[in-house]
C-alpha positions, 0 to 999 in steps of 0.5 A: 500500500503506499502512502498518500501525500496527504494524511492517507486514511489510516488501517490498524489492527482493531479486533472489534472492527467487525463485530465481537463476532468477527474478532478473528475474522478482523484479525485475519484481514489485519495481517493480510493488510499488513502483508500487502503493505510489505510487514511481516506479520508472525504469529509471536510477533501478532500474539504479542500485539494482542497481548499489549492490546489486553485482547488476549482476555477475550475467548476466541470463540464465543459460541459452545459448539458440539462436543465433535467439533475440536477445541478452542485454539491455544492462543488468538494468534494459532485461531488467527493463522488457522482462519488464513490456512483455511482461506488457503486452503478453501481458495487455493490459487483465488487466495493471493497469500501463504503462509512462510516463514511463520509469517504471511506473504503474497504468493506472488508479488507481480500479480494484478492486484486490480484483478484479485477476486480475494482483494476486491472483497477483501476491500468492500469490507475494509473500505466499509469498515474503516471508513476510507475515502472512496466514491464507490459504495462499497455496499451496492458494490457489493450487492452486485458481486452477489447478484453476478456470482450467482448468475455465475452459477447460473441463478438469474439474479437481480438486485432490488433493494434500497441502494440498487433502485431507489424507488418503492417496493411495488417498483422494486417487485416489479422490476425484479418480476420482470427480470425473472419472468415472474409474475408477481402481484401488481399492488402487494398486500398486505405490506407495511405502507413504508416498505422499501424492499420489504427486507430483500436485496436480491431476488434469485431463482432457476425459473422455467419459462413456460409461465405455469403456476407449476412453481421455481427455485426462488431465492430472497436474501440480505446484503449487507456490509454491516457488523456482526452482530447484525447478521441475525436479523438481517438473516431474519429479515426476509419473510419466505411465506410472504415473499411467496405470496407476493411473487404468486408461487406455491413454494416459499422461497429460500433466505440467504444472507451475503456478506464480504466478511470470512464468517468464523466457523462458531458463529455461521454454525450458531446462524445456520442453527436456527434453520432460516437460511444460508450465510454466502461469505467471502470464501463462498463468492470469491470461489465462484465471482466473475472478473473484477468490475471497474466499481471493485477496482476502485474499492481495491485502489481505495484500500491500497491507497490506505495507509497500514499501521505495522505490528 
């Protein structure tokens, strides 16, 4: 990262960046910042700034789990390190570090940083997160990586939400209705008279074009940028039996929630717990996004052009 010529946006490691449900996870990216800013992150020298942080009082992982999954980590530093092996190892070559030396590194330095699917969601959730200056919005960017990642997988999707279209809902509904070759109610009821897009972002599905009420795979899910801690009711937010009654099918349609967050293992199981949908994360779209955009190229400039704070 270089440092602009003056008072760049500033990137330091804060384990409650994210959420108290994302401390390792706020961590994790912490180092990888630092490695592409050219630091060297070890895992004695991260333990170390977390114990000078008085961090090390806090569990690495806040949620009990069953008896089958292993046990906490020894140190924040091993939980930190086992979350960028896991990236590695989920993203393979998508994943632009390694780990050597005990420190992280970028596996090679000449790649085009600009193009890294890894970086351009690492960025939407570094520039949200501290705030860098940037004339893209990181969360309609990111709602466009979710809707083009899944027609990647071959679901026709559709952003509707506040920040895609800016109009009502029954505009909303109906755009995204149209986008799919659905065939929703014109005046939805009943509905709250101030719904903007009665807690949906994106409308999905595999639909058969031959506009039977024979039914289709529909998906309704959140986008957020948010904290942690708001995941739950984002997760929540989408209401499948109503969502089937305003687009006119017989099946309900499925919740998923998207994030540009590394959920940690604890809490995606204590969300997926409750049975009311699916978490898509950063390792689930990184694997699956199509080329960079020129919107997340300038969320990645944004995040290069910060200035990182060494361990």
């Amino acid at each position: 990262m270089t440092v602009g010529t003056s008072s760049p946006a500033l990137v330091e490691a804060d384990i409650d960046r994210y959420g108290s449900d994302a401390r390792v996870s706020a961590l994790a990216d912490y180092v990888e910042l630092a490695a592409l800013s050219g630091y060297r992150v070890t895992r004695a020298r991260l333990q170390d700034l977390i114990v000078d942080n008085e961090w090390v009082r806090r569990p690495t992982r806040r949620y009990l789990l069953p008896d089958d999954v292993e046990d906490d980590p020894e140190s924040w530093a091993d939980a930190v390190f086992s979350m960028l092996s896991e990236r590695e190892a989920v993203l393979g070559d998508l994943y632009p570090f390694v780990e050597q030396g005990r420190a992280l590194k970028l596996k090679t330095p000449g790649f085009s940083r600009l193009d890294s699917p890894y970086l351009a969601l690492l960025a939407i959730t570094v520039v949200h997160a501290w705030e860098l200056p940037c004339a893209t919005p990181a969360e309609s960017t990111l709602e466009s990586v979710v809707a083009s990642t899944l027609g990647q997988l071959g679901i026709s999707a559709v952003g509707i939400g506040a920040t895609d279209r800016g109009t009502g809902f029954v505009d909303a509904l109906a755009f995204g209705g149209a986008a799919l070759a659905l065939r929703p109610m014109i005046d939805p009821r009943p509905r709250s008279r101030s719904a903007k897009d009665a807690g949906v972002d994106t409308l999905a599905g595999v639909v058969w074009r031959d506009y039977r009420p024979a039914g289709h795979w529909l998906f309704i899910g959140q986008v957020t940028v948010g904290k942690s801690q708001s995941w739950r009711e984002k997760l929540n937010q989408p209401d499948a039996p109503r969502w089937a009654k305003f687009l006119q099918e017989p099946l309900h349609p499925q919740v998923f929630l998207a994030i540009p967050h590394h959920a940690q293992d604890d809490h995606i199981r204590d969300l997926m717990a409750g049975q009311r949908g699916i978490i898509i994360d950063r390792l689930r779209l990184v694997g699956n996004k199509p080329e960079n955009t020129p919107a997340e190229r300038s969320l990645i400039e944004a995040m290069l052009d910060a200035s990182v704070t060494g361990p």
